[in-house]
N, C-alpha and C positions, 0 to 999 in steps of 0.2 A: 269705249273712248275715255282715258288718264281727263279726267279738270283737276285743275289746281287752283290755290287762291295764297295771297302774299299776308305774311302778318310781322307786327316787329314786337322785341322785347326789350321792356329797358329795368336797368335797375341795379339789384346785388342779386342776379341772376342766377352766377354761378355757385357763391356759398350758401346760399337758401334753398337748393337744391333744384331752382323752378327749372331750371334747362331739362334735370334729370326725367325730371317729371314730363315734361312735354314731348323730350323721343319718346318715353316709355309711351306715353297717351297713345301718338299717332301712330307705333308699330304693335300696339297692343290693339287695337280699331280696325289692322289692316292696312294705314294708307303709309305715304309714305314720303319721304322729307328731304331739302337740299337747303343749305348752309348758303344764300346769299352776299351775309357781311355778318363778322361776327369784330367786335373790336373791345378788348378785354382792357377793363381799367388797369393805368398803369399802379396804383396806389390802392390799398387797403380801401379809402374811404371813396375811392370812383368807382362811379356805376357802369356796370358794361351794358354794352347793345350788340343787339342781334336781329336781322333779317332773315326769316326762311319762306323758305313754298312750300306748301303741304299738298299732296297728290294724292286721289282716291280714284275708284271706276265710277262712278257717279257721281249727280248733284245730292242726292239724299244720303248717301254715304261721307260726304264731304262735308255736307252742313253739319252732321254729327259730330264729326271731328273737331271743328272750326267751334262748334259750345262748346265741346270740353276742353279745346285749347283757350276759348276767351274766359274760362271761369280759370285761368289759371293765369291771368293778368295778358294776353295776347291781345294785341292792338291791331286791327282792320287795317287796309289801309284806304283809302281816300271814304272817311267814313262819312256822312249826313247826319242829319238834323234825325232826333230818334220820331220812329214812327206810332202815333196817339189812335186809339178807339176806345171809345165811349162802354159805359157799363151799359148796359140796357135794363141793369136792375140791382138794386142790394143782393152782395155779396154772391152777383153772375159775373164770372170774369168772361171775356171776350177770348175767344180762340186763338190762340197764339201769342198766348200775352207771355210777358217776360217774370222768368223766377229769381230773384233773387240769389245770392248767396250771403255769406256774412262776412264779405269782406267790404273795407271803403269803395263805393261806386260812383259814378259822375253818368252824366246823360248830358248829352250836347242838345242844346234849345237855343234855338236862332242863332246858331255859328259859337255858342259859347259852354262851356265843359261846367255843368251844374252839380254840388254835391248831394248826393241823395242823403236827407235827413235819416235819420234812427235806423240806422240801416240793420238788418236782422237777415237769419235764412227764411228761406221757402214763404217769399211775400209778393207781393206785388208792387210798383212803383205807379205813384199816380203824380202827373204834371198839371200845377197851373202856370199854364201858357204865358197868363198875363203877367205875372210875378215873375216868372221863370222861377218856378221852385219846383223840386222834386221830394217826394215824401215814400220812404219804403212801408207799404201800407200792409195789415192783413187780411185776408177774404173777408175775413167779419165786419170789419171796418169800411168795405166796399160800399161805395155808395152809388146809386141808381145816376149814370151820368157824370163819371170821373172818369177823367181822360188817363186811362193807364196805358203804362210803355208796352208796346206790342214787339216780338225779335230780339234779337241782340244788336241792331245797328244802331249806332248810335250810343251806344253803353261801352262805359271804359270802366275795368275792375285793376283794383290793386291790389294783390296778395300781400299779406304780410312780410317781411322780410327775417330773417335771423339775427338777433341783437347782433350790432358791432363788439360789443363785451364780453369776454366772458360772465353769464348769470346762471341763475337755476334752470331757465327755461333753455339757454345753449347746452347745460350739462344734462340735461334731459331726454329734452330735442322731441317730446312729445310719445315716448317710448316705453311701455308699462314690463316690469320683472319685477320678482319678489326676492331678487337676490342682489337687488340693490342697497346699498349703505342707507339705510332709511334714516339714522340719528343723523348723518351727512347731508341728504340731502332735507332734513328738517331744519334744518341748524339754517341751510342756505335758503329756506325758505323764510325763515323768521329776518333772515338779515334784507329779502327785498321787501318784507313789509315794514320793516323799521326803515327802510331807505325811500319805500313808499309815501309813508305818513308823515314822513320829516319835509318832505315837498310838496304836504298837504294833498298827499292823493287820495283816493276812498275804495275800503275794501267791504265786501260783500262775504257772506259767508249763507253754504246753503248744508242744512243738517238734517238727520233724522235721527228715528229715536234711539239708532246704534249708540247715538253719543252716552246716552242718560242709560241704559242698559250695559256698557262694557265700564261704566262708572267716570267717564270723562265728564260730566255735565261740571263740576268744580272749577275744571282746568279752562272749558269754554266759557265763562262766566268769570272767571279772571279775566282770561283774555278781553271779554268784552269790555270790562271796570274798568281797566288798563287804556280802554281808549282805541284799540287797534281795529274794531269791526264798526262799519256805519252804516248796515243795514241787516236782517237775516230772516233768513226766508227758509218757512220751513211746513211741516203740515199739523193737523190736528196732533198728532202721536208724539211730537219732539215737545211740547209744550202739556201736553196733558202727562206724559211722565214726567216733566220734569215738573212739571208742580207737586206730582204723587212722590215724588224723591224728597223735595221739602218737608212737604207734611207728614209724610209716613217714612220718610228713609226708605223704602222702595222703589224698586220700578217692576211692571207687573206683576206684581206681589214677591215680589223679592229679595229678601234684606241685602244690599248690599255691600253693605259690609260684614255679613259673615256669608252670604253665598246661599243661606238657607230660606225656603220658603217660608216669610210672615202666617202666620193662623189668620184665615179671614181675609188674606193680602189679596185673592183675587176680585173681591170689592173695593178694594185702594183706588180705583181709578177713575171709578166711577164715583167715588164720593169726594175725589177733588176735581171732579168736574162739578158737580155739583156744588161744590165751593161757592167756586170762579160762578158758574150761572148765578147762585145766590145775589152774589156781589155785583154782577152787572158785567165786568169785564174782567182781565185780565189786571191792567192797571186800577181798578179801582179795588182788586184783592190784594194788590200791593201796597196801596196807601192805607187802607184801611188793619193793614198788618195780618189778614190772614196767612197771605206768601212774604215768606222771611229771605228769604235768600233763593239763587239757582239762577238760573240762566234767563227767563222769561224776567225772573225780580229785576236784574242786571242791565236787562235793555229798558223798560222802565225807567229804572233811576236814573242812565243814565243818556237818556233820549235818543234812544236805536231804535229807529223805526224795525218793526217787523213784519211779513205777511205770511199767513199761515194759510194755504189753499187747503178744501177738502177734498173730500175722497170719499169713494161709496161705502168704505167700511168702517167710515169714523162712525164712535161711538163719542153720545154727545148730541154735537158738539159743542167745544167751548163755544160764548161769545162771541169772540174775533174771529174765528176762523171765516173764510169765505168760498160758501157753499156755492155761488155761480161760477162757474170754468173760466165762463168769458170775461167777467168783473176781476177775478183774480190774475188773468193774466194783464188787462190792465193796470192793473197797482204793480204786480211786479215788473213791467216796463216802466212806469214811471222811477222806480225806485233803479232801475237798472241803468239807466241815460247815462250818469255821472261816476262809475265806478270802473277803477283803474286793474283791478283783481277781486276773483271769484273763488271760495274754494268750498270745493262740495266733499261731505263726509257723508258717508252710509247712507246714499239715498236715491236709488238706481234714477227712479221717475222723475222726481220734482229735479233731480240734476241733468237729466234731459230736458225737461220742461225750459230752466232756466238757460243751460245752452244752445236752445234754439234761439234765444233771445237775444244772445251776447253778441258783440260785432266781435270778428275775430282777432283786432286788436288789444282786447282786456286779456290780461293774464290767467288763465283758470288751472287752477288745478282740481285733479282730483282725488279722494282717497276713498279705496273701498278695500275690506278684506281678502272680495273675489275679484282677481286680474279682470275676469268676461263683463265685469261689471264697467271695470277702467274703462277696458277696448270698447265696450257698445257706445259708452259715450262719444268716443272719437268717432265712429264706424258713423254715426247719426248725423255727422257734419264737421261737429265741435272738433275742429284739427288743431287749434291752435294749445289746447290741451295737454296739460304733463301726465302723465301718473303716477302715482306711488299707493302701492300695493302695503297697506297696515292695516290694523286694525284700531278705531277710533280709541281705543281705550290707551293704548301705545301713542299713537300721533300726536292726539290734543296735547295730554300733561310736558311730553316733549318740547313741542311748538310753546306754550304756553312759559316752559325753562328759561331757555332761550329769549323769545322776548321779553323776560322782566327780571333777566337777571343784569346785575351793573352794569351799563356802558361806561369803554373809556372815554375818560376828557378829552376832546381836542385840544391841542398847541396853538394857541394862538400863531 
């Protein structure tokens, strides 16, 4: 016995590809689909809507379908009040509880369309009733006796849409080759953060130690002086070479600027760790002038916060880095809340880490040597994601041209 069930769609439906996507969902599933009302804007900036049925052989086959159509913005129809169960314990989720995704969500409490706070992937939504607030929560943060959303009824998602402009991310469209115009689309990339920060938006930047090893650390450390990054997040290894590049002109014992292994260089890094612990922190080896210049000096001077999460194979570590998993992903949420673009160089994990966190509204890009590296991060969730395929030592000084070479005057 065929069930079906009705859902609508509104929006810029058909240039953002969502129609595309949703035949391909339900005839890749098995089920199978009929065209209701489809009514196409007449104008660039109207939104079209669309009505369909979606038809499976079963109810469990059906509901399949109907999640993967609702995490693609697909609207119920005569939807309820969303359904609440109780934790029965820290960080026990309740069977059937609802996952998020990272796009903007709403949840209907007592007839009315609530936004889900800090919204993120793969979380949980916890409702106080009495406020009517919604909060996109993580297991860790579970608390013994939080009423979290159980289903999908009652949960409205909005995917992102495809800028109305041509920009970077339309010329991209979230697509990784390495035979792409990379000066090209660097150049376009400099020009949305220069259009970014002129409207006072905030960009984030997440790097590893590719930077300071292919000898970009100079060009990101402009960039920073320059004003363009307000926050960076990164791990023990991006910081502990780049201090070892200060003090010794290497990174892992390596002079680089002639290419040739330093004598002795493979203790370099350890004895500017040993610095930094001397001196208490980071910043306090900046003031007190041990670190002269680099990237880590840069954020310092000029008040960029940073979070540096560990890892099991840091040696060390510095000071600042932050050895609990769980404490760091905290700090890098909070620093994450208020920023309009993301761009990760050479840093497979902690650029995963970080796009778990993103809503999929923030701009990210990302840049790594290896394409597999671009793709995992999109395959992880992160769609809202460009790529460009270089290597940091290329990218940075580029990107870096670009934004700090003359702008023209405006005409009054």
């Amino acid at each position: 016995m065929q069930l079906s069930r009705e859902f609508e769609l509104e929006g810029h439906i058909i240039d953002s590809g969502i129609m595309t996507h949703v035949f391909d969902k339900i005839m890749d599933m098995g089920g199978d689909f009929e065209i209701l009302q489809f009514d196409i804007g007449k104008r660039k900036k109207d939104p079209s809507f669309a009505r369909l049925r979606v038809t499976a052989p079963n109810a469990d086959h059906l509901a399949s379908i109907m999640s993967e159509l609702h995490r693609l913005g697909a609207r119920m129809l005569e939807i309820e009040d969303v359904r609440l169960a109780p934790a029965e314990g820290d960080r026990i989720v309740p069977k059937g509880f609802y996952s998020t995704t990272n796009h903007p969500t709403f949840v209907k409490i007592r007839g009315n369309w609530v936004p889900v706070e800090s919204i993120e992937m793969d979380c949980l939504i916890v409702v106080d009733p009495e406020k009517e607030r919604a909060a996109c929560t993580p297991m860790s943060k579970l608390g013994k006796g939080d009423y979290v959303v159980m289903g999908e009824g009652g949960v409205r998602v909005t995917p992102p849409e495809r800028p109305r402009k041509v920009s970077t991310f339309e010329f991209m469209h979230g697509t990784v080759s390495s035979e792409r115009p990379s000066e090209t689309i660097i150049e376009k990339i400099a020009v949305e953060m220069i259009a970014l920060k002129d409207r006072g938006g905030k960009i984030g930047i997440v790097g590893g130690p590719a930077i300071i090893h292919t000898g970009a650390a100079p060009a990101l450390a402009e960039i920073i002086r320059e004003g363009y990054i307000d926050v960076l997040f990164a791990g023990n290894a991006l910081a502990t070479h780049d201090i070892e590049y200060n003090l010794f002109g290497t990174s892992l014992g390596m002079n680089l600027d002639s290419g040739t292994l330093a004598t002795g260089g493979h203790k370099h890094h350890i004895y500017a760790l040993s610095e930094v612990i001397r001196a208490g922190s980071i910043r306090n080896a900046v003031e007190s002038g041990v670190i002269t210049g680099g990237i880590m000096y840069e954020c310092v001077k000029n008040g960029v916060p940073y979070v540096l999460a560990g890892s099991i194979r840091d040696d060390g570590p510095l000071p600042d880095v932050v050895t609990d998993t769980m404490v760091a992903q905290d700090e890098m949420r909070a620093h994450l809340k208020d920023l309009d673009m993301v761009i990760m160089i050479g840093t497979l994990l902690h650029s995963v880490a970080i796009g778990n966190c993103l809503p999929s509204y923030v701009k990210t890009i990302c840049v790594d040597i290896n394409p597999a590296s671009v793709t995992k991060l999109m395959d992880r969730g992160t769609m809202q994601a460009i790529g460009v395929v270089s290597d940091a030592g290329a990218f940075l000084p580029l990107l870096a041209k670009h934004l700090t070479r003359p702008r023209p005057e405006k005409n009054d």
